[in-house]
N, C-alpha and C positions, 0 to 999 in steps of 0.2 A: 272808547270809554271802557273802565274797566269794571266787572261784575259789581251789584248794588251789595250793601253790608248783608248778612243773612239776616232776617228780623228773631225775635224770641218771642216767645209766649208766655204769659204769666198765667193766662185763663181763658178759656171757652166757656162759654154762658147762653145758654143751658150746654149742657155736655153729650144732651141728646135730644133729636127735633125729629121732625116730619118735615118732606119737601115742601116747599113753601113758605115754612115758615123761617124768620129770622134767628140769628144768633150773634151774638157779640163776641169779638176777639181782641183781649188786650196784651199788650207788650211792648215791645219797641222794635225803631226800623220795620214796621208795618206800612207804609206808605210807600214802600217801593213793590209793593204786592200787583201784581197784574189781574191774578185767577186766580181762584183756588179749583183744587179737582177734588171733591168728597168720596173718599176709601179707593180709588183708581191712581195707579200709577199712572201719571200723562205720558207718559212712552209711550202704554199700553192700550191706551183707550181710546187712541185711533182720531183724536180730534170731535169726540163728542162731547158736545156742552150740556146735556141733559144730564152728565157726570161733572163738569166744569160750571161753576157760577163768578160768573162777572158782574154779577146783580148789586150793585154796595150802593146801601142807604146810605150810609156815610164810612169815608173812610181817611185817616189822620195818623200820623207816626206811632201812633199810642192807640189808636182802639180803628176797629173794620166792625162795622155790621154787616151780617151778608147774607141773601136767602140762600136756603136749600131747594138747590138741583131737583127736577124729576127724577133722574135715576142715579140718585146717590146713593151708596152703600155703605155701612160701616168699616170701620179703619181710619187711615192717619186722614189727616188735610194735609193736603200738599202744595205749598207754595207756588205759582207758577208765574215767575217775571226772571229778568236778566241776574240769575243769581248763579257761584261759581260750582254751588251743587245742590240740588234738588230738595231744601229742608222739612221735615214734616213739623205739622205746627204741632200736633198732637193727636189725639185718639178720638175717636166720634162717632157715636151709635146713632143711625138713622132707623126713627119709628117708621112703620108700613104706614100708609094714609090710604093708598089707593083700593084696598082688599086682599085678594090672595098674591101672596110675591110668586105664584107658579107663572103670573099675568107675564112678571116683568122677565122670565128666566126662559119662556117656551115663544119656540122662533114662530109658533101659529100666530102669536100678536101681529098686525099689520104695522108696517114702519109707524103710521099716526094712530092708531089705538092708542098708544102710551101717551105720546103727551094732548090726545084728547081728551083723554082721563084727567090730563092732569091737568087743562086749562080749565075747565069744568069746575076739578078742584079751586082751581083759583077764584074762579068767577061766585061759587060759591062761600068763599071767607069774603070778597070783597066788594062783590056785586058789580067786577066790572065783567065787562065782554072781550078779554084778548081776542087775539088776531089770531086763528090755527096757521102754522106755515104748511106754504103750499109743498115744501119737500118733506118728509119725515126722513131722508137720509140721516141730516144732525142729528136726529135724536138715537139713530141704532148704536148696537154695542161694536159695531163691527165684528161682527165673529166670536166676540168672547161673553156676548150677554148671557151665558150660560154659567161662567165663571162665577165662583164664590169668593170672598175676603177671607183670609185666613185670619186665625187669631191673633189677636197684637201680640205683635212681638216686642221683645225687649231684652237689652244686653242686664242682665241678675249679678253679674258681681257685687258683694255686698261691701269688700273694700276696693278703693279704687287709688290705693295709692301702693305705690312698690318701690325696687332698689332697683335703680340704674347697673343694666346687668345681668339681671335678674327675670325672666320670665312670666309675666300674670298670665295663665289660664283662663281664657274668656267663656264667659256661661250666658245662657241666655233661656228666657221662656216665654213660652208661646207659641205661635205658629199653627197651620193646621198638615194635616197630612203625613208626607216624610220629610221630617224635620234633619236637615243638613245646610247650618248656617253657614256662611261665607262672610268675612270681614272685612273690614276697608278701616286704614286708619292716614289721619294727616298728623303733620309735627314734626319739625327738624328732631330728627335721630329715632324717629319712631318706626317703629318695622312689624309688622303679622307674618308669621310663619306656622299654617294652619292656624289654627284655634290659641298660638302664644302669640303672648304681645311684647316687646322687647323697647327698651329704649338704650343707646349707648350714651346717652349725658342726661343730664340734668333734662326734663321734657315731660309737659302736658303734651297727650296724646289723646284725640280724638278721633274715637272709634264708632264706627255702626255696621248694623249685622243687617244682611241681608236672605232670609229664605226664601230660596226660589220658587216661580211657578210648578206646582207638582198635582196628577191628578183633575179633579177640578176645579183648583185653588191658584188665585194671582199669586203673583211676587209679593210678599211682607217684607218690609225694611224697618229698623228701629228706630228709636231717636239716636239722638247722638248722645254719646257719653264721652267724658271726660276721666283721664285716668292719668294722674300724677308722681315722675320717677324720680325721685331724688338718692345723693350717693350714702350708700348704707355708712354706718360708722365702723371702727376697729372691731374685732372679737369682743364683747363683754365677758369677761369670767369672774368669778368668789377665787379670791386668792389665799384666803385661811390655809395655814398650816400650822397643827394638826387640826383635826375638825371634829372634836372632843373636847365636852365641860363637862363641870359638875351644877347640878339642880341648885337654882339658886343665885347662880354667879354668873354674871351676863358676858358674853361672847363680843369682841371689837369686829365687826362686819370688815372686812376691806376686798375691793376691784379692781383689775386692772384691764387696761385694753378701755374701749369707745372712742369717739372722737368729741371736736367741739368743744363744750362745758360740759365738766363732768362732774354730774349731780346724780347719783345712783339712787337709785328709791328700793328698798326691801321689800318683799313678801314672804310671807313663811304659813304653808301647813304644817299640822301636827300636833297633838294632844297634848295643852300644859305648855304650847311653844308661843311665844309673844316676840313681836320687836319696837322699837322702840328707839326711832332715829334709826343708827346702824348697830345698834349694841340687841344680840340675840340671848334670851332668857328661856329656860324650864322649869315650871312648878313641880315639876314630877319626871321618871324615868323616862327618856323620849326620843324620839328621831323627829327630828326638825327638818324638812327639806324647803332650801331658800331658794329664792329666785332675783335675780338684780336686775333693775330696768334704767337705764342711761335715756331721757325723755329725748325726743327731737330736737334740734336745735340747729338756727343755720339753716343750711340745707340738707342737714344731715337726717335721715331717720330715726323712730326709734330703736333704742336696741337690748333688745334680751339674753342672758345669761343663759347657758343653760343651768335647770337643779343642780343644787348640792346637799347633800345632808348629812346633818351635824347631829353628833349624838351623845346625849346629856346623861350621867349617870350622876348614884348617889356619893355625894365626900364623902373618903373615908377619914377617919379619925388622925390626929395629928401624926405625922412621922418625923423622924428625927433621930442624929446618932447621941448611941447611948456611949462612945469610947471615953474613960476618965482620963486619959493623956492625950494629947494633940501635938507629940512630939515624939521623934523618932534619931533615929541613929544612919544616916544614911549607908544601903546595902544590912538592914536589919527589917524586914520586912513588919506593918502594924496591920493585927488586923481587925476590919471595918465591922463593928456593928452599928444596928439602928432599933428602935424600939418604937411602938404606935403603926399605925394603919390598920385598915380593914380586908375580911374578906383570907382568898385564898392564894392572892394575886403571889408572882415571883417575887423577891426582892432582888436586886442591880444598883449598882454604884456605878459612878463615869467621874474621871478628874480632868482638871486641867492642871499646867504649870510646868515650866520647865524643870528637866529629869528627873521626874513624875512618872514613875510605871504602877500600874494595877493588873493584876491577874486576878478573877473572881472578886472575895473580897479582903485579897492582902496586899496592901499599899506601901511600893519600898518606893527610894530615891537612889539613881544614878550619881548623885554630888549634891552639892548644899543643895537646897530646893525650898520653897513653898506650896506644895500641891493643895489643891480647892477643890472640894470631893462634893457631889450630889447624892443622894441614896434616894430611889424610885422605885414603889411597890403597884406593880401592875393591876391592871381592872380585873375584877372576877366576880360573877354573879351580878349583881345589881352596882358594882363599884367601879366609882372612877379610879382612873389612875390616881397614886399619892406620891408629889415630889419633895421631899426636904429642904428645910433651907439646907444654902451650901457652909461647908465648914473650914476652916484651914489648917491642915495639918503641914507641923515646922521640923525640916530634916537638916542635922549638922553633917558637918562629916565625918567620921568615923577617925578613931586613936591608931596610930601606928603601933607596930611589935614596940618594945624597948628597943631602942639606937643606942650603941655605945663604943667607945675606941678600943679597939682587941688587940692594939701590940700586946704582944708578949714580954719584950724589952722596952723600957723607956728610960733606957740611958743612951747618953753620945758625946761625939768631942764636938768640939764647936770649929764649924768650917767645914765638916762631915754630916751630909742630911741624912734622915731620919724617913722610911718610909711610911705613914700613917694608911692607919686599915680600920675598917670598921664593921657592926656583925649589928642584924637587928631589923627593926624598921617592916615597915607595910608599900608591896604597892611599886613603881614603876619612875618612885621621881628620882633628880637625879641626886647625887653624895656629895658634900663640900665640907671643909674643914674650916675652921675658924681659930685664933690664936692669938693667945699678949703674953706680955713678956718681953724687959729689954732687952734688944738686938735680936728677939724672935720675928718670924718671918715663914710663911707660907709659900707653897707655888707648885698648884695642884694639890698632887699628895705625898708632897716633899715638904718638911718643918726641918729649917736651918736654922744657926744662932749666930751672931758674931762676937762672945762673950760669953762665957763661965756662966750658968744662973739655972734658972727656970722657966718653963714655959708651960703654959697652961694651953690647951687643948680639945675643943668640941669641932664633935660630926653632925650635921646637919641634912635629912632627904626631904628633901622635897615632896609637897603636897601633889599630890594626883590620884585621879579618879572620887573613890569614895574616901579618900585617906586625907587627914590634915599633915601637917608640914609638922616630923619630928624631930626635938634638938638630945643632944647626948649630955650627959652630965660633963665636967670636964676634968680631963685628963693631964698629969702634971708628970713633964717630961724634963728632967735633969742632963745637965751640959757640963762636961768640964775641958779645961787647956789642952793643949797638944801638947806631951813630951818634947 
């Protein structure tokens, strides 16, 4: 048959008695209770029942009445039947009835001194006549009737819940003498390694301390305590970037990292600093430090952010460019002003847009472009930063030199080509010629005719870089017969 359930206790009543008298114990799985031993470890006390009471006025799943022992001591009750480990029901101060306790502590008492005293005691509450037994062996300490109870012990951790993983430092108090607890714990994945408690999965772990006999003091054991590991969640952090406002103008809180459901709860010290959902506010110049909490969920734990602090200063006054054109000349550099803000802060511009360059604040373009410019005057003194709206400045491309056809001669016979040349222009595109006129004709920069007449004439370079695509005026080149 396998060990009885261990019973619980809900209450001892009275919580402290004189032998003899009664006390009620309620809870459950109490019915499989054999003995109690009152403040004596039963390992320890030799099979004395003067410390053991088997006495139950009534005893039921749910409540035990039981007298007290002659020589019970204060400390735990100790359970004593087919159970898989030794449970204390709780803590129990026994009043002196007999007279001086040097009675019950000095080996001059004779084995039945004590429990004559104490039938006596009986016969007096109840007016009967017990029986003295003829041995007083039962009734000695065995050798340790000199022993003291130490102070109840008790496992003091005030949280009892952790991360799987993770290590709880177990604390305890009480005890008498020199205090050097020893632990015991049950639970799939539960482990004590000295004074740490470990779990590697998910696990209630049931712990108890044990301080040994030392001096003139028994063994104190504690109750048992229960200690809960569940699997911590992700990193919590504040993921703002940057982590600077102005007085007045609420902040968007955002987290990343926990696990589970993620429902992040704020908190914020700081003078003037308020939150509000997740949007963070300053009435005044401030450092705000936040903290984000990801509540338990699952089986996850809770989980904390570490600070961050956020630091509100005052707006400064509108900023904005003052430039009266928004238009450029691509490879003509424009340059940026702005006008408004506070303070002593630097002033900087940033663009975007394709062949868009800024140096400082002169803004050219590598080719046609639209650049989209920001102007930011930094925080000084009491000020926040001030950024501008953005603005759009429009770059064309720049006019070539004058292109024009540089013959020198512009005569010919016809069936005899003509070489065309040209002088002018910007830039790297490439030369083509263009030509009407009937039985006029191109090819390269060869103009044939097949007939007597005229022909007209333009050079043409190509657009490239910062340059537009330039045409020549045109050139009228005269053909006559062959002799």
């Amino acid at each position: 048959m396998g060990p009885a359930p261990e019973p619980t206790v809900t209450s001892i009543t009275p919580n402290s008695a004189a032998p003899g008298q009664l006390i009620t114990i309620d809870g459950t799985n109490l019915g499989s209770i054999q003995g109690i031993s009152f403040g004596m470890d039963p390992d320890l006390n030799h099979g004395s029942q003067m410390a053991n009471s088997r006495i139950f006025t009534k005893i039921t799943n749910t409540e035990i009445q039981v007298e007290v022992p002659p020589l019970a001591v204060s400390g735990c009750l100790w359970a004593i039947g087919n159970f898989q480990s030794m449970p204390c029901l709780g803590q129990f101060t026994v009043e002196s009835s007999f007279g001086s306790s040097s009675m019950l502590r000095t080996r001059a008492a004779s084995a039945i001194e004590v429990p004559t005293r104490y039938l006596r005691h009986r016969q007096e509450q109840n007016g009967s006549t017990p029986q003295i037994p003829k041995s007083g062996a039962a009734y000695l300490f065995g050798g340790v009737d000199a022993a003291t109870s130490q102070q109840p012990l008790s496992i003091s951790n005030s949280s009892r819940i952790g991360a799987v993983g993770t290590p709880i430092s177990l604390l305890t108090t009480g005890g008498s003498g020199v205090i050097a607890p020893t632990f015991a714990v049950t639970g799939a994945g539960c482990s004590i390694s000295g004074a740490q408690l470990s779990a590697s999965q998910i696990a209630t772990c049931v712990v108890t301390a044990t301080n040994p006999a030392n001096g003139n003091f028994r063994v104190a054991h504690s109750a048992r305590v229960s200690f809960h590991f569940s699997p911590p969640q992700q990193p919590l952090t504040i993921s703002n970037s940057p982590l600077i406002g102005a007085v007045g103008t609420p902040i968007s809180l955002s987290t990343s990292g926990g696990s589970g459901v993620i429902a992040p709860i704020f908190a914020v010290t700081g003078a003037g600093c308020s939150i509000s959902g997740s949007r963070l506010s300053a009435t005044l110049v401030a450092t705000c430090v936040v903290t984000a909490t990801n509540p338990a969920n699952g089986n996850y734990l809770v989980a904390h952010s570490a600070p961050v602090s956020f630091h509100f200063s005052s707006p400064q006054s509108a900023l904005k460019f003052s430039n009266a054109k928004l238009s450029g000349v691509a490879g003509t550099a424009v340059k940026l002003t702005a006008s408004g803000g506070s303070g002593s802060g630097s002033l900087s511009f940033s663009v975007s847009g394709a062949n868009c360059t800024l140096s400082g604040s002169s803004l050219n373009a590598t080719g046609l472009a639209q650049c989209v410019v920001t102007a930011t005057k930094a925080a000084s003194a009491s000020y926040g930063p001030a950024v501008s709206p953005t603005v759009k400045f429009t770059f064309a491309l720049a006019t070539q030199a004058a292109l024009k056809v540089s013959n020198s001669v512009k005569k010919g016979t016809v069936g005899t080509a003509v070489k065309l040349n040209a002088s002018g222009g910007s830039g790297s595109g490439s030369l083509s010629f263009s030509v009407t006129g009937s039985g006029c004709a191109i090819n390269g920069q060869l103009l044939t005719t097949t007939k007597a007449g005229s022909c007209s004439v333009k050079a043409t370079k190509a657009a490239s870089g910062i340059y537009a695509v330039a045409v020549s005026k045109a050139t009228a080149f005269t053909f006559t017969a062959k002799k």
